[in-house]
C-alpha positions in Angstrom: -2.6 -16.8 -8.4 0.9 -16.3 -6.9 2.2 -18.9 -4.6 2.9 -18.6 -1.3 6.7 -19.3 -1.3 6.8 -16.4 -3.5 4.7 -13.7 -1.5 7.2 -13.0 1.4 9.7 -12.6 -1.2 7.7 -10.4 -3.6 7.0 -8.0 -0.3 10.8 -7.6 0.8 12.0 -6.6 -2.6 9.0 -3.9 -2.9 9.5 -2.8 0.7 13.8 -2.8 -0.4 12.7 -0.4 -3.6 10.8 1.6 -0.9 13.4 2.2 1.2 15.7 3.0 -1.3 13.3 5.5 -2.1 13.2 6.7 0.8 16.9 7.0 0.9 16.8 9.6 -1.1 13.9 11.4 -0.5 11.6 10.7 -3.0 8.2 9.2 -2.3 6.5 7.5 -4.7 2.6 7.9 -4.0 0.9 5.2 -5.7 2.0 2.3 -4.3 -0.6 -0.6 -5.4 -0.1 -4.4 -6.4 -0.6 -3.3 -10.6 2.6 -1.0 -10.1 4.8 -3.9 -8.7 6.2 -5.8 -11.8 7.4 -9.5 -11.7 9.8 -11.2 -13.6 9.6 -14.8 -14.4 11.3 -15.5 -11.1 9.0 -13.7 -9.3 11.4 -10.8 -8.6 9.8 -7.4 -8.1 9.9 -4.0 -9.3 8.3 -1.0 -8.7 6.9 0.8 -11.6 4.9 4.1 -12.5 6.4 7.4 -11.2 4.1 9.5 -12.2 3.1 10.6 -8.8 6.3 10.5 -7.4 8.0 13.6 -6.0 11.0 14.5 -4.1 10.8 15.9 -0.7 13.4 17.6 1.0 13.6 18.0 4.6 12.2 20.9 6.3 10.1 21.6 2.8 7.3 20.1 3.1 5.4 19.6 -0.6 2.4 22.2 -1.6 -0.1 20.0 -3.4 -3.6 21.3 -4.1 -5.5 18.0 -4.6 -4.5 14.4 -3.5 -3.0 12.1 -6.1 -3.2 8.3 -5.7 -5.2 5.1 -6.0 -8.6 4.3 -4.3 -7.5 1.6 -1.6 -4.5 2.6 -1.4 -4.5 6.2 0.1 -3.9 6.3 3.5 -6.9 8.6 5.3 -5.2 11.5 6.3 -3.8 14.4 3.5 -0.6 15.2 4.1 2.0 13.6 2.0 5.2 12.0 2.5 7.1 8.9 3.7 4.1 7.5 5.5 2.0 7.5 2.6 4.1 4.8 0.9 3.9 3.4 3.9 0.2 3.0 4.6 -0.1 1.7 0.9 2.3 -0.9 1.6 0.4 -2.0 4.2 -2.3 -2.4 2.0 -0.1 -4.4 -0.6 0.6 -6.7 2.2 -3.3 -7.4 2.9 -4.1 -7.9 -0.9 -0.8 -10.9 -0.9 -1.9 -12.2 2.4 -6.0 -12.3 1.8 -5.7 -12.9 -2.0 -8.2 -9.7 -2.0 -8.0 -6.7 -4.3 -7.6 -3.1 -2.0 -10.8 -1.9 -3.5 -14.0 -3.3 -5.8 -16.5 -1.3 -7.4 -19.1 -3.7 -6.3 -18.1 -3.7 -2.5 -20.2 -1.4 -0.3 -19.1 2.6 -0.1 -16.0 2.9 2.6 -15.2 -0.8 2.3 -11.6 -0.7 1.1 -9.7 -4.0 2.1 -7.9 -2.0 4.7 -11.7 -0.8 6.3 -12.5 -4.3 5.9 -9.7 -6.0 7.8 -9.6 -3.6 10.7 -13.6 -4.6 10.8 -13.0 -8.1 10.9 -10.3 -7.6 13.6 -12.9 -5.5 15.4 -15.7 -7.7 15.4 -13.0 -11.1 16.8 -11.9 -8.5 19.3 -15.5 -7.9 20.3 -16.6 -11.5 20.2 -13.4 -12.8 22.0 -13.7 -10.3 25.2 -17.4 -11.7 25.7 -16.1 -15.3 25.9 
């Protein structure tokens, strides 16, 4: 279990590989806490590039079937920066709930992101009836 000195940390230097990504125009696609490596300081890398393509402005990418991991994959198709984006997001809820993006045993449609904008839904709910 990682400490939580070391979580901020971990999240800057994944969201600094990102952007240097981003920089030049690749995006990687599969984003998710098992393709961030650490070193015994806790540094992090991004790893796996299978997925990963490069997209050029003003040609957008003609893919036939959606690559990624379950959890991860943000709900719309269409890929490009903002997919990385949306499973970053996700990498941030899984360090700052401790929770894995997605269980076999949890109910169908009940990825940690699902989850967390239910939570948030319900205190909204509960709060504006006080």
């Amino acid at each position: 279990l990682l400490e939580w000195n070391v979580r901020p940390d971990i999240a800057c230097e994944v969201i600094q590989g990102l952007s240097y990504l981003q920089d030049n125009d690749i995006v990687h696609r599969d984003i998710k806490s098992s393709n961030v490596l650490l070193d015994e300081e806790f540094h992090a890398k991004l790893s796996d590039f299978g997925f990963a393509m490069v997209i050029r402005p003003g040609n957008p990418p003609q893919l036939r079937m959606r690559e990624g991991t379950i959890g991860y994959c943000p709900p719309e198709t269409d890929v490009g920066f903002k997919t990385d984006v949306y499973s970053f997001g996700v990498l941030l809820l899984e360090l700052v709930t401790g929770q894995t993006a997605y269980e076999v045993n949890r109910a169908p449609g009940r990825e940690l992101a699902k989850w967390v904008c239910a939570h948030l839904e319900s205190q909204s709910s509960s709060e504006a009836s006080l």
